[in-house]
N, C-alpha and C positions, 0 to 999 in steps of 0.2 A: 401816209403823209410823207413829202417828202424830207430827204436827208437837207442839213441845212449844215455847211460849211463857212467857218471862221478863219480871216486871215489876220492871225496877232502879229502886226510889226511889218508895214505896208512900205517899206525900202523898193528896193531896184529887181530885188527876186520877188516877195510879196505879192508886188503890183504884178506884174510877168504874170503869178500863176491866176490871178484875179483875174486881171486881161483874159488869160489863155481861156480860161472856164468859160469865160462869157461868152469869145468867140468859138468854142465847142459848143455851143447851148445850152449852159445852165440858167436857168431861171435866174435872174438879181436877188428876185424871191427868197431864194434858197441861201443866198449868198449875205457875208456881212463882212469888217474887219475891222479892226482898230489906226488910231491913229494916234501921237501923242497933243498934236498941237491943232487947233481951230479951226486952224488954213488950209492945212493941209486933208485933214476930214471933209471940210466944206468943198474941195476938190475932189475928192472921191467921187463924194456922191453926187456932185456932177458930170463927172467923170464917164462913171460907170450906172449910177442909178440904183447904188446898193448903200443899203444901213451902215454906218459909221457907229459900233458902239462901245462901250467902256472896257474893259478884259474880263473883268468877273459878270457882267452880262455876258458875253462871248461864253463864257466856260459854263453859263446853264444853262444858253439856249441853243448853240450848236451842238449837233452830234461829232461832227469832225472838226479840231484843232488844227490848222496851219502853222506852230514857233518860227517867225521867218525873223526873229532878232537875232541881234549879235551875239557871239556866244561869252560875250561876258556879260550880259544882261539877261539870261536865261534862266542861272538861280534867282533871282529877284524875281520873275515874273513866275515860277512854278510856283514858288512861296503863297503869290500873289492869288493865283487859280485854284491852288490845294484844295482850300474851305471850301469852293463854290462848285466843284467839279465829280461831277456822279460818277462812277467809277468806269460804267460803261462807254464812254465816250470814247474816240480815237483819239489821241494825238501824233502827231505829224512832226517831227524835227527837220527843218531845213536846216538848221546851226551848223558850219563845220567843227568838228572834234567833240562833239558832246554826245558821249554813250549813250547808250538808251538805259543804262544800271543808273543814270540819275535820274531819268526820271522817273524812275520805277522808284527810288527811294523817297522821290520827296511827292510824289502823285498817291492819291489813292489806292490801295490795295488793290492787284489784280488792272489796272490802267491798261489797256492796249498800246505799245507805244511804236513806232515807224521810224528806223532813220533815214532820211533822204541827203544824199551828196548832189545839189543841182552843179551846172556850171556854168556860168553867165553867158554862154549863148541863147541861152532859154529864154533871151529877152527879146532875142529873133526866131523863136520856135524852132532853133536848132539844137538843142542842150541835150545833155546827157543828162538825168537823173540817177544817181544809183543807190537802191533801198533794199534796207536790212530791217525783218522783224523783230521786235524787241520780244523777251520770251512772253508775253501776253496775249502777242498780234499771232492773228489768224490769216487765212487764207480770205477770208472775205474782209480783211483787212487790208491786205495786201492790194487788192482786184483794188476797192477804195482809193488807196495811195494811187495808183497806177491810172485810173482813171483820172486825177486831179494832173497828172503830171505831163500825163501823154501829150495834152494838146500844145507843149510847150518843147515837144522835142521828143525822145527815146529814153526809154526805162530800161535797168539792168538790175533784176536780183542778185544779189552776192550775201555771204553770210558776214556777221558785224566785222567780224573779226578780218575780211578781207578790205574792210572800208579802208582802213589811212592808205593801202597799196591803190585803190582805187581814186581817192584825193589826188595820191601824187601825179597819176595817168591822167584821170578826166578833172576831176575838180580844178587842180592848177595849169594842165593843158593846153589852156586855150592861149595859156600867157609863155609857153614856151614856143608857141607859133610865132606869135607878135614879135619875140625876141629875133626868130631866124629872119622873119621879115624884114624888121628893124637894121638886121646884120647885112642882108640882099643886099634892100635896099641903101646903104651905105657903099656896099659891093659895084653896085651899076652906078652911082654917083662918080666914084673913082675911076668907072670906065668907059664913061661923058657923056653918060645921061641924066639927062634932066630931072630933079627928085621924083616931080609926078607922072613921068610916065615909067621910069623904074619902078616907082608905088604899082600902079597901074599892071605894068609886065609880072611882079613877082603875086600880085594877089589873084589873077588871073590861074596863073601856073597852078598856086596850091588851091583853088576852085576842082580848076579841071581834073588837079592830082588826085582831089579828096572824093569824086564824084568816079571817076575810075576807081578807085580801091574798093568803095562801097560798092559798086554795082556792075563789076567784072567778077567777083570774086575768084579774082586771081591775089598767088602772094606777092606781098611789096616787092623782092628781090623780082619777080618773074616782069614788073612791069618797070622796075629802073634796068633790068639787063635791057629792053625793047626799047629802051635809049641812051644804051652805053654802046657804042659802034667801036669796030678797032682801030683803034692809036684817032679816037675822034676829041671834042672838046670834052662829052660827058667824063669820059674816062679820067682824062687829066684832070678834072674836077675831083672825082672820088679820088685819085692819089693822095690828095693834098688834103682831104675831109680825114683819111684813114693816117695819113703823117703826123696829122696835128691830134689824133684823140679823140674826132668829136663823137663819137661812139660809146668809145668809154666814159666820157664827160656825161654824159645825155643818159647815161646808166648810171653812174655815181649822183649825177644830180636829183633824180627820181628818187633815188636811194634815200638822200637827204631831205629829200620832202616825204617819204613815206618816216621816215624816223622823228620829223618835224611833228608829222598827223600824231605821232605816237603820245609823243609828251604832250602835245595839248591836251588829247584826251585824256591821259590819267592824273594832270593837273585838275580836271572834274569828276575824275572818279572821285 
């Protein structure tokens, strides 16, 4: 029989890995999720052609749990699945900052639990996933996890305890791109170009930059030296990048998103 996966809390990640399955080829069959309000369910299942159903149906008739709610909404809903949920079932944390020791404490004895860090390019099947076993989950727990995630981008095991270092890298990542971009583009406005083709020029670059770094497997330094020339423009660019800090900055800031991960989660420990 096959495996039948649940996605509790059908948001902007939710749906992504709903999407994503479908277009991997899982059966809709196999597939279900919740929704809180009428409209939004009656769209699903147009949508996608899967069962819309209540949480504690989710929790006895799937074998795998998707939690893709916020994380202040997560003790309310374990509360809510506890009674209904066989011990052997997977569950699946997308939540950022929520251990897997809570759900171990308020699930079932013996619960498998999975944490997953996505990061919102997973909404273009570009995303990083990065998943920590909770001490329950096995390896064919894992394989599980990894199958659901892959079609939405790339998977990274790490152990729980490297997650918040991993949040502040991949999880909050994508928004410190947007920021440089943001900065660029400001940068080529003041240098008379026009906003959308400065837009245009700086997303182009970090395309090209990101698809070279992955698939040269050369180090960053070896591929910015290949366009630093002497006494050229590159150069005098990094003077003024190495004057003003932004190195340090970009190291303290990680810093403080990795000690940000930290307090949340033992605010739910």
């Amino acid at each position: 029989m096959a495996q039948k996966v649940a996605v509790l809390g059908t948001g902007k990640i939710g749906e992504a890995l709903l999407s994503g399955m479908i277009r991997a080829g899982w059966s809709t069959d196999a597939l279900m999720c919740t929704a809180r309000r009428a409209e939004r369910a009656e769209a699903l299942r147009a949508r996608y052609g899967v069962e819309v159903v209540s949480n504690t149906e989710a929790a006895k008739a799937a074998d795998t749990l998707i939690l893709a709610v916020k994380p202040q909404d997560m003790t309310t809903l374990l509360d809510e699945l506890a009674p209904h949920l066989p011990a052997d079932r997977l569950v699946i944390s997308a939540a950022a900052g929520v251990p897997t020791t809570l759900f171990e404490e308020r699930l079932p004895a013996g619960t498998p639990v999975v944490r997953v860090m996505p990061n919102t390019p997973v909404l273009v099947d570009e995303g990083m996933s990065v998943i920590s076993a909770g001490s329950h989950a096995t390896e064919e727990h894992l394989l599980r996890t990894e199958a659901i995630f892959k079609p939405v981008g790339k998977t990274l095991r790490v152990p729980e305890s490297q997650q918040d270092a991993a949040t502040a890298l991949s999880g909050s990542g994508p928004a410190y791109f947007y920021y440089l971009v943001e900065a660029m583009t400001d940068a080529g406005i003041l240098l008379g170009l026009p906003r959308d083709k400065a837009h245009d020029l700086i997303v182009q670059a970090a395309i090209g930059a990101a698809v070279m770094l992955r698939d040269s497997g050369e180090h960053p330094v070896k591929l910015r030296e290949a366009v630093t020339s002497p006494a050229g423009t590159t150069i005098n660019a990094i003077r003024e990048l190495e004057k003003h800090g932004v190195r340090h900055a970009l190291i303290a800031a990680l810093e403080a998103a990795r000690d940000r991960s930290r307090e949340l989660a033992s605010g739910h420990g």
